[in-house]
C-alpha positions as CSV (number, residue, x, y, z in Angstrom):
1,X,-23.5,28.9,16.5
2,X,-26.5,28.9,14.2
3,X,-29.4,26.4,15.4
4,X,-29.2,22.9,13.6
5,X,-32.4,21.9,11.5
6,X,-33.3,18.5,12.6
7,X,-36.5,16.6,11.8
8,X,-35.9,13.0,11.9
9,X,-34.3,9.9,14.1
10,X,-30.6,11.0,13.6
11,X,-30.7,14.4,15.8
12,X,-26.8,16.2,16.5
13,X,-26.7,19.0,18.6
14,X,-27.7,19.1,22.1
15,X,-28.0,22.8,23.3
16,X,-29.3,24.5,19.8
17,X,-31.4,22.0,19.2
18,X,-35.1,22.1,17.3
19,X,-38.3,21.9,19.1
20,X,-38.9,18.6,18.1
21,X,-35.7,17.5,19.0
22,X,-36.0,19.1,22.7
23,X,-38.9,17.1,23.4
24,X,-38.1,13.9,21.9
25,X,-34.3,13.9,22.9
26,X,-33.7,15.9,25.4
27,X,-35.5,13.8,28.3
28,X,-34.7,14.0,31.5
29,X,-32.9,11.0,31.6
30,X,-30.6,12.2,29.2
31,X,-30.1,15.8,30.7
32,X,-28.9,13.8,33.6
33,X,-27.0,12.0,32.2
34,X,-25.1,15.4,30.3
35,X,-25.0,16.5,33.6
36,X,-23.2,13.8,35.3
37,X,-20.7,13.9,32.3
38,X,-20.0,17.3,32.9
39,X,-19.2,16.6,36.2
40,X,-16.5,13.6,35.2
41,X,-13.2,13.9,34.4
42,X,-14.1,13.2,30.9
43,X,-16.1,16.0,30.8
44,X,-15.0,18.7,33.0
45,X,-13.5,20.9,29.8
46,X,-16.5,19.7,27.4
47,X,-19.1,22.7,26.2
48,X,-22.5,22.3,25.8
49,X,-22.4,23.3,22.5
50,X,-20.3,20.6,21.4
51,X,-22.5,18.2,22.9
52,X,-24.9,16.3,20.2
53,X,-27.5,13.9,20.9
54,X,-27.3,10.6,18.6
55,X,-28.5,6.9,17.8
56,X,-26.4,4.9,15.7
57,X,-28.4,3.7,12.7
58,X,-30.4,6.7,12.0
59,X,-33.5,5.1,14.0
60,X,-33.8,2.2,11.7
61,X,-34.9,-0.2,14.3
62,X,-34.5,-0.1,18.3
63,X,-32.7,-3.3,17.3
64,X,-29.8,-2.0,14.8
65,X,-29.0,1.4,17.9
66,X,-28.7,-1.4,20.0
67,X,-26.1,-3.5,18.4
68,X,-24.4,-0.9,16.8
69,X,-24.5,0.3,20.9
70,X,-23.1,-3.2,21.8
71,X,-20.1,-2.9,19.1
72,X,-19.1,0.5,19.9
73,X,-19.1,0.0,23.7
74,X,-17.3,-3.3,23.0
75,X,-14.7,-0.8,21.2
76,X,-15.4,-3.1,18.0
77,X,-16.6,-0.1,16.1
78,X,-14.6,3.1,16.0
79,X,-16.1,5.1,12.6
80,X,-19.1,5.5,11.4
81,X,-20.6,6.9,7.7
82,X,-23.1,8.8,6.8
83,X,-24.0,10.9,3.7
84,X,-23.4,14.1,3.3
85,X,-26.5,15.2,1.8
86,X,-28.6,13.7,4.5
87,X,-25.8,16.3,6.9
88,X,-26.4,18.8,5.1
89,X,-29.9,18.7,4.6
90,X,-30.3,18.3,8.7
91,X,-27.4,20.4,10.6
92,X,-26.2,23.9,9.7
93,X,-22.9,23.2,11.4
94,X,-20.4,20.9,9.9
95,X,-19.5,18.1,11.4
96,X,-16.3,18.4,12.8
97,X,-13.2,16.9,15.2
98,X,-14.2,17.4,18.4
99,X,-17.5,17.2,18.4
100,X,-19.2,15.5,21.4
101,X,-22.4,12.8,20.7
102,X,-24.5,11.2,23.8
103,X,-25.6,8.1,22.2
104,X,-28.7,6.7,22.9
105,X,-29.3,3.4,22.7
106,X,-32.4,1.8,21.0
107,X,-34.7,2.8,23.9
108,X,-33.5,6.0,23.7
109,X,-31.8,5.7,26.9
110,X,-28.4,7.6,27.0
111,X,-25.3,4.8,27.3
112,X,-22.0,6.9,26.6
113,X,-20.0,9.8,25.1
114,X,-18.1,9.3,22.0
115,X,-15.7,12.5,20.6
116,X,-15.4,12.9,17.2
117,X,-11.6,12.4,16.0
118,X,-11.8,13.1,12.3
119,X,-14.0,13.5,9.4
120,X,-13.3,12.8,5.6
121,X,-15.9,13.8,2.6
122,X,-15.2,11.5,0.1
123,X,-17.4,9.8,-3.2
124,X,-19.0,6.8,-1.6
125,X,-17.0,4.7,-4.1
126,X,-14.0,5.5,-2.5
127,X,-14.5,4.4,1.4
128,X,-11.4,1.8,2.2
129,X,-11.5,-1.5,3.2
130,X,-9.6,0.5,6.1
131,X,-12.5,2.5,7.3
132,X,-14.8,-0.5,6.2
133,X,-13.2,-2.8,8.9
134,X,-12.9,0.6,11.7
135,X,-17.0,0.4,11.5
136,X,-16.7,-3.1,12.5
137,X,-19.6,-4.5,11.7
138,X,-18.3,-7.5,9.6
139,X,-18.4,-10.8,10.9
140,X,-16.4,-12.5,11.6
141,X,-13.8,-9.9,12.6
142,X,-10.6,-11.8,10.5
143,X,-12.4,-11.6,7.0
144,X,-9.7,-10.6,4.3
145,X,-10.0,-6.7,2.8
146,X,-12.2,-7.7,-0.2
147,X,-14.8,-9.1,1.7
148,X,-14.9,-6.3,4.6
149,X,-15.3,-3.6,1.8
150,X,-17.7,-5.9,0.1
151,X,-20.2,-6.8,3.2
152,X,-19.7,-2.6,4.2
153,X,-20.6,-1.6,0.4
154,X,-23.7,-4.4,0.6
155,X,-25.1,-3.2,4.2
156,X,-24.5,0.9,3.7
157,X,-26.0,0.5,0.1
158,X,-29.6,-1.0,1.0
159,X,-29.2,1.6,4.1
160,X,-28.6,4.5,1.4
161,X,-31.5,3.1,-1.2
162,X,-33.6,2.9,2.0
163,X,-33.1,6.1,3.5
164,X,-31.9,8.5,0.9
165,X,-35.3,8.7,-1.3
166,X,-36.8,10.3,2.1
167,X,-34.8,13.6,1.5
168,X,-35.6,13.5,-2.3
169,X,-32.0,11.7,-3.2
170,X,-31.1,8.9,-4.7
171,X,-27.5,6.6,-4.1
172,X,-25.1,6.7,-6.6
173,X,-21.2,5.9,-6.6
174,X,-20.5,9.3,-6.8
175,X,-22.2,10.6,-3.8
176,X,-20.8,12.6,-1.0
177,X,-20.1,10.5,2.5
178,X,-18.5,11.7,5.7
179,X,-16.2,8.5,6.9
180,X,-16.1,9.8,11.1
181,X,-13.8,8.1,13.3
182,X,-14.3,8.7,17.3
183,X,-13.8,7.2,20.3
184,X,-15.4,6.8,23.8
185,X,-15.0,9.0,26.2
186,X,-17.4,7.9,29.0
187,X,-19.7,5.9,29.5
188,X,-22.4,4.2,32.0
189,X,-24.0,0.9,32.3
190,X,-28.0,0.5,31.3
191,X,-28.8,0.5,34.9
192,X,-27.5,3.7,36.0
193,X,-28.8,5.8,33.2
194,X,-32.0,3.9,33.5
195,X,-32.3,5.2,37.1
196,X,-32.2,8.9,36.6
């Protein structure tokens, strides 16, 4: 498997990973923790080279990991976009079903395992109110279709006119997303992690 490039706060792959990424990610804290997945039921047929390292929120703010965190460990949030050019511009390997990712939380500190169940590439224009309300960051939770896709389309849009100018892109209705759904797989309290 060819070595992922990586060179900002949205790192992937755990084993392969960049220099950069080996010292910032790959603390100690968060080899342990690998490790004690490994050793779970969870994780007893898992590969290391399956295993990512992530944050939800592509290090925007220590903040925005953490309650993304908070929703996905509440089993609120079960998907996840990101665009495609931003992939492919990072990672050398697809993103795929199956895929393991350690997310960190916004103090980098490793909370769970999520696997990767499916991945669509589709125009940005054409995300659902479906996978809109999987991501589950609306509020509150019983807003009708229109307003999910809406308050998804408002949020990932400032994201994408934020982020996207950094990799010499701009956001368009026609660009490439990848609509991920997972789920978790293990996880660990603060406190434990916190301790290795």
């Amino acid at each position: 498997m060819p070595a992922p490039r990586r060179h900002d706060g949205h790192p992937r792959m755990a084993e392969d990973c960049s220099p950069e990424e080996s010292d910032e990610k790959r603390t100690p804290a968060v080899q342990a923790f690998i490790e004690r997945f490994m050793k779970s039921k969870a994780g007893e047929n898992a590969s290391l080279e399956n295993i990512v390292i992530d944050a939800f929120g592509d290090g925007e703010s220590v903040q925005m990991a953490d309650e993304l965190l908070a929703l996905v460990l509440a089993g609120t949030k079960t998907a996840t976009c990101m665009s495609a050019w931003s992939w492919d511009q990072e990672f050398e390997v697809p993103l795929v079903p199956g895929m393991l990712s350690v997310i960190l939380d916004g103090a980098k500190t490793p909370r769970c395992v999520v696997e990767t169940i499916s991945v669509t590439r589709l125009a940005y224009r054409d995300v659902t109110a479906d996978f809109a309300r999987a991501e589950g960051e609306h509020t509150p939770s019983d807003l009708d279709d229109d307003s999910v896709l809406k308050h998804w389309r408002a949020g990932h849009w400032a994201f994408y006119a934020k982020t996207l100018p950094l990799i010499g892109r701009e956001p368009s209705q026609d660009m490439p997303v990848l609509c991920e759904r997972f789920t978790v797989i293990y996880r660990e309290d603060s406190r434990r992690s916190n301790r290795s």
